[in-house]
GUGU-502459 format. One line per field, with one value per atom (N, C-alpha, C, O): residue number from 1; residue in one letter; atom name; x, y, z. Coordinates in nm, 2 decimals. Layout:
N
i NUM,... .
aa A,... .
at CA,... .
X X,... .
Y Y,... .
Z Z,... .
//
This chain:
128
i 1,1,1,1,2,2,2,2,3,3,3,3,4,4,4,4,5,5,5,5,6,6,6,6,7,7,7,7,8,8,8,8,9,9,9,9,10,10,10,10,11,11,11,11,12,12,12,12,13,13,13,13,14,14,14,14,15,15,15,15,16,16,16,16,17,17,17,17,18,18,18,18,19,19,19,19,20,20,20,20,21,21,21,21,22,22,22,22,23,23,23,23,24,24,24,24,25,25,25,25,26,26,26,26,27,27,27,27,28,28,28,28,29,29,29,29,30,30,30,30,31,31,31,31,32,32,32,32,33,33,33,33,34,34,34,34,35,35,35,35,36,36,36,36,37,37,37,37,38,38,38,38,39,39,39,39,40,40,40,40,41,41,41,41,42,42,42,42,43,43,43,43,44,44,44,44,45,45,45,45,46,46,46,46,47,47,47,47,48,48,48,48,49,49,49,49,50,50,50,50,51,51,51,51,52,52,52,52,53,53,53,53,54,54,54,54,55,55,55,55,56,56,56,56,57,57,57,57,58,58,58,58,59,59,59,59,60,60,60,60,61,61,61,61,62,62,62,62,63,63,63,63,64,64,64,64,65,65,65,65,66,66,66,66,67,67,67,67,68,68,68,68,69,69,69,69,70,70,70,70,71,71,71,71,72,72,72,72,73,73,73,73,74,74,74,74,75,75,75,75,76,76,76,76,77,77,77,77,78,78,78,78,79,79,79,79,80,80,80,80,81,81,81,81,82,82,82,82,83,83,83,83,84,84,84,84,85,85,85,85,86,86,86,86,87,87,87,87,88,88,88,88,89,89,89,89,90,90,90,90,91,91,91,91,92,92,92,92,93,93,93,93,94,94,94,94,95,95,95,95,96,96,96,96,97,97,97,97,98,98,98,98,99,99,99,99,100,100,100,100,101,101,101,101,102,102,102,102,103,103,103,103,104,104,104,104,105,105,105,105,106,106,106,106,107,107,107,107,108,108,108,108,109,109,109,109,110,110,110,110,111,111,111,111,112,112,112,112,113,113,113,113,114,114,114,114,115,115,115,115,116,116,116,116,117,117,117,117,118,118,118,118,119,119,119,119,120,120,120,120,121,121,121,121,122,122,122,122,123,123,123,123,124,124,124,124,125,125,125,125,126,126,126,126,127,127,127,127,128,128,128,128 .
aa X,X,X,X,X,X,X,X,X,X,X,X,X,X,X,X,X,X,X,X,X,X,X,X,X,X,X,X,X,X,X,X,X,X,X,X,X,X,X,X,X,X,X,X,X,X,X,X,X,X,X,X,X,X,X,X,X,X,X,X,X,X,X,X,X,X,X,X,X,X,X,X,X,X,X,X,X,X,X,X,X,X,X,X,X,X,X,X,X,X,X,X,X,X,X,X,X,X,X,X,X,X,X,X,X,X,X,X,X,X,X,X,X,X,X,X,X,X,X,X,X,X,X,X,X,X,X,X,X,X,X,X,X,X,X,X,X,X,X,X,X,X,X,X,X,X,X,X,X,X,X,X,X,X,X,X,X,X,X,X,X,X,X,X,X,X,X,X,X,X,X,X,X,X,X,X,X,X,X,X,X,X,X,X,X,X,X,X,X,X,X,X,X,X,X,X,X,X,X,X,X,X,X,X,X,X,X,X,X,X,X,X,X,X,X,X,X,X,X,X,X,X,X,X,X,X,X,X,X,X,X,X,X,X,X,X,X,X,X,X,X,X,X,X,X,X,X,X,X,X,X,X,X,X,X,X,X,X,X,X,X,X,X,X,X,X,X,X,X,X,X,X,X,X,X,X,X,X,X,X,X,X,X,X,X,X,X,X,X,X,X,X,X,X,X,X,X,X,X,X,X,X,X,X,X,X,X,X,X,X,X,X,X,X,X,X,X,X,X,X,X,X,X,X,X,X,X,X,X,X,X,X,X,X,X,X,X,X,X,X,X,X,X,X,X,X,X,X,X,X,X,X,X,X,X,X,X,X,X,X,X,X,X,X,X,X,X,X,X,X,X,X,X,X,X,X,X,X,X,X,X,X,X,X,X,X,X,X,X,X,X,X,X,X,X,X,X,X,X,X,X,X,X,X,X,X,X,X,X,X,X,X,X,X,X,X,X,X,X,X,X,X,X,X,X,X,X,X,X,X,X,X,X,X,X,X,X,X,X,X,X,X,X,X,X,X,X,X,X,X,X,X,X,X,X,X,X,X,X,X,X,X,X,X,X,X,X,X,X,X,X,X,X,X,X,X,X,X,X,X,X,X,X,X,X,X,X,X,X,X,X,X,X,X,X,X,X,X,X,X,X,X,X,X,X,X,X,X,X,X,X,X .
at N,CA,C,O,N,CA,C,O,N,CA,C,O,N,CA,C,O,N,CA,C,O,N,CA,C,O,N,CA,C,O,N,CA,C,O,N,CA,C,O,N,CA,C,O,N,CA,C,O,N,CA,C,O,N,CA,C,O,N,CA,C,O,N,CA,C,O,N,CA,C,O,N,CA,C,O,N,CA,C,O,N,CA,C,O,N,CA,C,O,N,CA,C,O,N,CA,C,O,N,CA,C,O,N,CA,C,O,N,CA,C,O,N,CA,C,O,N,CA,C,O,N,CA,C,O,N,CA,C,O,N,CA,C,O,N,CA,C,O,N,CA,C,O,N,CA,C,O,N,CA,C,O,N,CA,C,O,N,CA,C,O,N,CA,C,O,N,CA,C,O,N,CA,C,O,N,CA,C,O,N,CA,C,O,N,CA,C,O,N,CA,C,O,N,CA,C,O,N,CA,C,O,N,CA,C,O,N,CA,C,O,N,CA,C,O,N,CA,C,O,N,CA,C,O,N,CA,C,O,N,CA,C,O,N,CA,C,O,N,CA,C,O,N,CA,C,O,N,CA,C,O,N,CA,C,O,N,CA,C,O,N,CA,C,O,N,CA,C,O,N,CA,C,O,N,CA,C,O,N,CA,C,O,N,CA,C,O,N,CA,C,O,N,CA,C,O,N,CA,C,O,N,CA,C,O,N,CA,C,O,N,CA,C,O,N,CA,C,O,N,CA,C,O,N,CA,C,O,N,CA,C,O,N,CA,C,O,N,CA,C,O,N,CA,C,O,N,CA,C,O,N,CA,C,O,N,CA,C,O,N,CA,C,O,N,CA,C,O,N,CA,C,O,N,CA,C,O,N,CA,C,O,N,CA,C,O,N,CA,C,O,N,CA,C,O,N,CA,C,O,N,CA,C,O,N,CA,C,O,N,CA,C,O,N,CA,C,O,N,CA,C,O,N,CA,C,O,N,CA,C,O,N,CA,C,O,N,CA,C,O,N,CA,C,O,N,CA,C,O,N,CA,C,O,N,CA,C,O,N,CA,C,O,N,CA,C,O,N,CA,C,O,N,CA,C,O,N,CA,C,O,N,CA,C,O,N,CA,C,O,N,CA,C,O,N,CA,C,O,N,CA,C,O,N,CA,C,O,N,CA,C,O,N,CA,C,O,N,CA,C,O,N,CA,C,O,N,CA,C,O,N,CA,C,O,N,CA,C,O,N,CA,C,O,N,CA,C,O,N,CA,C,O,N,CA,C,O,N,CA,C,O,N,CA,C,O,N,CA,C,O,N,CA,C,O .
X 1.64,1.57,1.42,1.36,1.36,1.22,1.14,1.18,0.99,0.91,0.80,0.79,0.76,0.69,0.54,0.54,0.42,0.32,0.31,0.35,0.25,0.16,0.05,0.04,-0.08,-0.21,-0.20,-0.11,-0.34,-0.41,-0.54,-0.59,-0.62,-0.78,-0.83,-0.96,-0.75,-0.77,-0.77,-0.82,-0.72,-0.69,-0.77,-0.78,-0.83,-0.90,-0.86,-0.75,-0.94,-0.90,-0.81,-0.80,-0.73,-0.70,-0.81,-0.88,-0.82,-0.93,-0.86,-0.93,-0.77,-0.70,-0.58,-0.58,-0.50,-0.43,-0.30,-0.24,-0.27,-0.14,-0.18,-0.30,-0.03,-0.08,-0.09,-0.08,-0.11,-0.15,0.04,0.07,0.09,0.24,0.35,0.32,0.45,0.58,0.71,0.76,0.73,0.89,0.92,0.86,1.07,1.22,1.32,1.36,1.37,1.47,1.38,1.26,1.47,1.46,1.32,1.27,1.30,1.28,1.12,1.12,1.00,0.89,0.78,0.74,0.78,0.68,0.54,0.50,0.45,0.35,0.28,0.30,0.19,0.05,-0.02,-0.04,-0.05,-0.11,-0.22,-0.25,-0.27,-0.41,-0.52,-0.46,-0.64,-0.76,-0.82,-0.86,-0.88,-0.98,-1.08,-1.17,-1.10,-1.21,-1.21,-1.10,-1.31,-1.35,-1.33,-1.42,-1.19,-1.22,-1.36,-1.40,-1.41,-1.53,-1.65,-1.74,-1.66,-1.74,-1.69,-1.75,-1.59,-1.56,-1.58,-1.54,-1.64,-1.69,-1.58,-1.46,-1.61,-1.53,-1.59,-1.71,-1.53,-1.56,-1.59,-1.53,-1.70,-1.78,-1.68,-1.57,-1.69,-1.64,-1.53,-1.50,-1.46,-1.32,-1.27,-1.30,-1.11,-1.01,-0.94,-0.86,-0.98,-0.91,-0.95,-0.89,-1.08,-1.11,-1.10,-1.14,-1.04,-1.00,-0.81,-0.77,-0.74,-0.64,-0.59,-0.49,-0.69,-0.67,-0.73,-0.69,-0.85,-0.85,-0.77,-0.76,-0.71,-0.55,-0.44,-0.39,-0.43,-0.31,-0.37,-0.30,-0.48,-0.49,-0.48,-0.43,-0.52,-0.49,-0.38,-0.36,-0.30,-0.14,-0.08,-0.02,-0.10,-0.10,-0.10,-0.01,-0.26,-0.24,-0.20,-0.18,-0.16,-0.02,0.07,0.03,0.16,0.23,0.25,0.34,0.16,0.16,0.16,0.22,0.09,0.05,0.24,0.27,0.31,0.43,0.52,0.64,0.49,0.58,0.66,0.78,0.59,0.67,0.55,0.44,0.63,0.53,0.58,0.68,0.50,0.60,0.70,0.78,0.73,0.88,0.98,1.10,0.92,0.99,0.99,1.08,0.88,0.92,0.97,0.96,1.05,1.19,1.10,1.15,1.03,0.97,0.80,0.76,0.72,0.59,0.57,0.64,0.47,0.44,0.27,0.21,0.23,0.09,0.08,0.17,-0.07,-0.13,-0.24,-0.29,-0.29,-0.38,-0.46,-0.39,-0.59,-0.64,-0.69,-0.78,-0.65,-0.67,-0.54,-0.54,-0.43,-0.35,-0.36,-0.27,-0.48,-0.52,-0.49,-0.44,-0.52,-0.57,-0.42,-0.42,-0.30,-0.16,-0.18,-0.19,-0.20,-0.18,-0.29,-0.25,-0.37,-0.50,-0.42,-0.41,-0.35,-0.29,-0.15,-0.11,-0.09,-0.01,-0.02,0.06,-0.10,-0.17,-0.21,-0.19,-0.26,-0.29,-0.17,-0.15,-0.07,0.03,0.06,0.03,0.15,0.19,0.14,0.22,-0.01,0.01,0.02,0.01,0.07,0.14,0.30,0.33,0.39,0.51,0.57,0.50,0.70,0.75,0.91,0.94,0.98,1.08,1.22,1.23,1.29,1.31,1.21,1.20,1.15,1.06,1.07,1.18,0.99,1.07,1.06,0.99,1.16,1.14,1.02,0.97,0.95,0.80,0.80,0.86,0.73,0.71,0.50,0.41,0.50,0.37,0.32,0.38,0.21,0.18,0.03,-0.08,0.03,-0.12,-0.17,-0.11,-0.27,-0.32,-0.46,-0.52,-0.52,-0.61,-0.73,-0.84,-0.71,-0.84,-0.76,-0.64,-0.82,-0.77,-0.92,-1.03,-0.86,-0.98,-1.09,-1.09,-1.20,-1.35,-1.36,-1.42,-1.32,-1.32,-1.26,-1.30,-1.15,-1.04,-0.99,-0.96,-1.00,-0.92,-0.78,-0.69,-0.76,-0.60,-0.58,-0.66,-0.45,-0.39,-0.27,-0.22,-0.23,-0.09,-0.02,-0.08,0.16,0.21,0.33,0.38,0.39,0.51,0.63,0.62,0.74,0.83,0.92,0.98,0.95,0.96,1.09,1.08,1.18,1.27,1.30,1.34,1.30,1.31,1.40,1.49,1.40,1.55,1.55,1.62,1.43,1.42,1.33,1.33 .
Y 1.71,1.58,1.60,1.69,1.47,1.53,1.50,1.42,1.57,1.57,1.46,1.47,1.38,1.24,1.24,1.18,1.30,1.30,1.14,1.04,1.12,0.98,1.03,1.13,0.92,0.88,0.75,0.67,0.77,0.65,0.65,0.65,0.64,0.60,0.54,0.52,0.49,0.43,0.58,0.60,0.65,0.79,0.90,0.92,0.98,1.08,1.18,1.24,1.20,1.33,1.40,1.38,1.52,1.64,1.75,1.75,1.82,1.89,2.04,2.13,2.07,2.21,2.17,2.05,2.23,2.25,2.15,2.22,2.06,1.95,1.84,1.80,1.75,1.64,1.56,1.61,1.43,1.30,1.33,1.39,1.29,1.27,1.32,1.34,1.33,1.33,1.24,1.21,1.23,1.14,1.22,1.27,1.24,1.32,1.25,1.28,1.15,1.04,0.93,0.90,0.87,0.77,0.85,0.80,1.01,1.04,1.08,1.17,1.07,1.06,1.13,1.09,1.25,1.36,1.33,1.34,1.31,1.26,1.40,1.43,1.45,1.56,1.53,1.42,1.65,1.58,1.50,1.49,1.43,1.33,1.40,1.45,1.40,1.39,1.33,1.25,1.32,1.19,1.16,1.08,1.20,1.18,1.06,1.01,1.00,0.89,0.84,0.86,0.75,0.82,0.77,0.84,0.69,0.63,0.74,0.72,0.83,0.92,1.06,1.15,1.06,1.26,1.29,1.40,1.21,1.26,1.29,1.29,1.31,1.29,1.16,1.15,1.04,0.98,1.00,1.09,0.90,0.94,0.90,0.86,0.90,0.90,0.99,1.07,0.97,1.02,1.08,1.15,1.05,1.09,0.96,0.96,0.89,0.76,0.71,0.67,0.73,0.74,0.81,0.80,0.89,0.98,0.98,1.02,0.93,0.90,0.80,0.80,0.70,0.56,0.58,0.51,0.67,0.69,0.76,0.74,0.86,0.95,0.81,0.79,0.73,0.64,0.56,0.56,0.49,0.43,0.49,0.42,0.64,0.69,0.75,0.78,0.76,0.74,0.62,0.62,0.54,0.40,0.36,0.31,0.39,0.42,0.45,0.39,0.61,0.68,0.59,0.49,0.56,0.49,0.34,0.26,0.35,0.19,0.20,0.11,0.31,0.35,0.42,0.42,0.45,0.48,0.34,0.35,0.24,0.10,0.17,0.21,0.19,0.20,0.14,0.10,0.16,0.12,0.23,0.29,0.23,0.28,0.25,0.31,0.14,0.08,0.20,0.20,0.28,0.38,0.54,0.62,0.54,0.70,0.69,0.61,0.83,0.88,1.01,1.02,1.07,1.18,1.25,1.31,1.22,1.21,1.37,1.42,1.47,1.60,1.51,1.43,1.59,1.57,1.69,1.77,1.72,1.87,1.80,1.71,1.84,1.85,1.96,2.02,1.97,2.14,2.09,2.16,2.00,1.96,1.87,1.75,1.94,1.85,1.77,1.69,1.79,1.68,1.56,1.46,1.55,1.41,1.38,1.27,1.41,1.34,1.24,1.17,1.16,1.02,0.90,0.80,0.95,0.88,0.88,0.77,0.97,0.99,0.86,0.82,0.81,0.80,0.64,0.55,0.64,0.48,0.42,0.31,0.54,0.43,0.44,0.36,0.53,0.55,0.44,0.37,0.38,0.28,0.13,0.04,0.12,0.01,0.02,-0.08,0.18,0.17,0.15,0.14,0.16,0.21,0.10,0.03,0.09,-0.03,0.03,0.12,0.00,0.05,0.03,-0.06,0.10,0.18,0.33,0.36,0.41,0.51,0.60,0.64,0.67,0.80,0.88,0.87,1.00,1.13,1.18,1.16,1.28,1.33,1.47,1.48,1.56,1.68,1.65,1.60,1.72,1.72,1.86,1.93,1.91,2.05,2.10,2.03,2.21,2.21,2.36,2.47,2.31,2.43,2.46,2.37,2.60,2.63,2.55,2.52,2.53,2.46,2.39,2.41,2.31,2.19,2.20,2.25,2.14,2.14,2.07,1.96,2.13,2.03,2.01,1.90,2.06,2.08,1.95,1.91,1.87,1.78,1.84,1.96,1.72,1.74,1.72,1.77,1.61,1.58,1.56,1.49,1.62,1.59,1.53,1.56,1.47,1.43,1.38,1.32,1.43,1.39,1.35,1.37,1.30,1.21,1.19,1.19,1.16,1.15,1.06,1.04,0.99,0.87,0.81,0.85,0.74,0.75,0.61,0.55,0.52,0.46,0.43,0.51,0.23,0.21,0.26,0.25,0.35,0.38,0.44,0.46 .
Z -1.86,-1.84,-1.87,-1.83,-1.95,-1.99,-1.87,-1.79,-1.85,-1.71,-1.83,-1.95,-1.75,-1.77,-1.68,-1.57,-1.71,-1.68,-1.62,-1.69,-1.48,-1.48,-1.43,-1.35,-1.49,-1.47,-1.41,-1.40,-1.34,-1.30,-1.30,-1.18,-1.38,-1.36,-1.21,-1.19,-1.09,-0.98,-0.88,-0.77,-0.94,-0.85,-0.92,-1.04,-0.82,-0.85,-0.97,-0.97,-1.04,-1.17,-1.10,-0.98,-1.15,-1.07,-1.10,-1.20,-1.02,-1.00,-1.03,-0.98,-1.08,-1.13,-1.22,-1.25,-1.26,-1.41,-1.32,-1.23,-1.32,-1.27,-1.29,-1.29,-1.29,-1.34,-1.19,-1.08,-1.22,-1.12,-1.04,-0.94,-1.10,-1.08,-1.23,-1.35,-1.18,-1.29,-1.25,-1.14,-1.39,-1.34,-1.43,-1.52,-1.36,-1.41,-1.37,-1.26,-1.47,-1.44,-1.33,-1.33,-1.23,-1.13,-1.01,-0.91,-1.06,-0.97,-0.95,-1.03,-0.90,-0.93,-0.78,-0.68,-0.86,-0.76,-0.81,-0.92,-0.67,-0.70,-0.61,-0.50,-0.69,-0.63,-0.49,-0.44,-0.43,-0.32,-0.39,-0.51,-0.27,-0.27,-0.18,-0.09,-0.19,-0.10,-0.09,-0.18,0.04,0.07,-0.06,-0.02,-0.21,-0.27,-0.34,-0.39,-0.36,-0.41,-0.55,-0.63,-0.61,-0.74,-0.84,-0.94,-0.80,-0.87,-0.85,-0.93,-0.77,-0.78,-0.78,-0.83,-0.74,-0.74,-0.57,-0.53,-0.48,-0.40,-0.30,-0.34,-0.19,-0.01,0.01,-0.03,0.08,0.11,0.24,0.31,0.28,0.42,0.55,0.51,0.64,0.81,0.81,0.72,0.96,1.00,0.94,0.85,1.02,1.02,0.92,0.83,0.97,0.96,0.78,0.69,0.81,0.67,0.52,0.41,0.60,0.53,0.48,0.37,0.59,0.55,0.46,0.39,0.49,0.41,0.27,0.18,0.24,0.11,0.01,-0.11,0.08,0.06,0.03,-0.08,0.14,0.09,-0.01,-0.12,-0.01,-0.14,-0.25,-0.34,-0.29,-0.39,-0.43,-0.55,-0.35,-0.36,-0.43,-0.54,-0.37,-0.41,-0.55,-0.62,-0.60,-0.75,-0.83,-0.93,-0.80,-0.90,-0.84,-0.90,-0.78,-0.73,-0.84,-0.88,-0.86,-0.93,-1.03,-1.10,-1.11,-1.23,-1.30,-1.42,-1.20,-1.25,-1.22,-1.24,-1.19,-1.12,-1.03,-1.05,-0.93,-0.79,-0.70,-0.73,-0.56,-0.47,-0.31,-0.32,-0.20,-0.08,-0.05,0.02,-0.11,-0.04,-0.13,-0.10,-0.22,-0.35,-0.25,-0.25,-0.17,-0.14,-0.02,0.07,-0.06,0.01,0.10,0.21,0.08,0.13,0.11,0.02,0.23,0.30,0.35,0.44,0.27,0.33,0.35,0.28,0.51,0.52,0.54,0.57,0.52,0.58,0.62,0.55,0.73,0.80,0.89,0.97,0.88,0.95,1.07,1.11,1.14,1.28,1.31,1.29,1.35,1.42,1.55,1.60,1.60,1.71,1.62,1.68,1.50,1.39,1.40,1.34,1.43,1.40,1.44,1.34,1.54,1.63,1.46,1.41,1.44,1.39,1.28,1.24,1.19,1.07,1.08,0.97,1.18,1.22,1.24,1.19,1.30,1.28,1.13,1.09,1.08,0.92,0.84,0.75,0.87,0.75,0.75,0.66,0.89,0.95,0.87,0.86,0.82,0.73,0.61,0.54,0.52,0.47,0.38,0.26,0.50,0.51,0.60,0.66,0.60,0.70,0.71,0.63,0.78,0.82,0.69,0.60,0.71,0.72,0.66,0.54,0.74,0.71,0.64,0.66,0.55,0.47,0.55,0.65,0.53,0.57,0.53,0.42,0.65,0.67,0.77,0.87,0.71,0.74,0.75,0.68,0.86,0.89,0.92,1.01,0.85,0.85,0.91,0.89,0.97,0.99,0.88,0.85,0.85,0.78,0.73,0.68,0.74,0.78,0.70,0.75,0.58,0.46,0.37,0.34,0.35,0.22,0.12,0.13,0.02,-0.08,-0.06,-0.02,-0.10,-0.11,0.05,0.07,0.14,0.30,0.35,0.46,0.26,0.32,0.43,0.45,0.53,0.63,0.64,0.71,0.53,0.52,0.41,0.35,0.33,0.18,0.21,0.31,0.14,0.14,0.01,-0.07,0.00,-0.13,-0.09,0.02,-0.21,-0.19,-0.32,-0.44,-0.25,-0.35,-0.35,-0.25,-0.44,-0.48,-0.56,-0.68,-0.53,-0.63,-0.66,-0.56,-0.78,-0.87,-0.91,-0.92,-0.98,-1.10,-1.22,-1.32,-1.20,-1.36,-1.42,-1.54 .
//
């Protein structure tokens, strides 16, 4: 089955050798995300919170950029280097996602890139 690069100009470059996302068939693995800005490259400023919601929105974009949306993923990995941040992570997913929920694995771990506090990626499966 051939692997299908997606882009999105709404989502951050990648910042090492992988793409934004791949489809293989119905099925569509999307790269983690970091809080960065894609209009600048940067970290966007505040929180936890703020940081999560710029993660989901750039999800969002590959997401869209392949025609899917959340109501499409089947499976949520977060990492985070402060798991005190679950409850705050947990709150914003929440306006992304609606029930029935995907499966989610939540990880803590020591550094994320560009000193993200939270990355997160997703998988997604599609009519097509």
């Amino acid at each position: 089955m051939p692997r299908i690069p997606v882009h999105s100009d709404a989502a951050p470059q990648a910042i090492g050798p992988y793409s934004q996302a791949v489809r293989s068939g119905n099925t569509l693995y999307l790269s983690g995300q970091t809080p960065l800005d894609p209009a600048t490259g940067e970290m966007v400023a505040g929180g936890i919170e703020a940081q999560a919601t710029r993660v989901f929105e750039n999800l969002k974009a590959v997401l869209t950029a392949a025609g899917a949306s959340f109501d499409d993923v089947v499976r949520v990995a977060i990492y985070m280097t402060d798991l005190g941040n679950f409850s705050a992570v947990n709150e914003v997913m929440k306006k992304y996602f609606r029930e029935p929920y995907p499966a989610r694995s939540t990880i803590g771990v020591a550094g994320l890139p560009r000193g993200a506090a939270v990355e997160i990626d997703v998988i997604a499966v599609t009519g097509g």
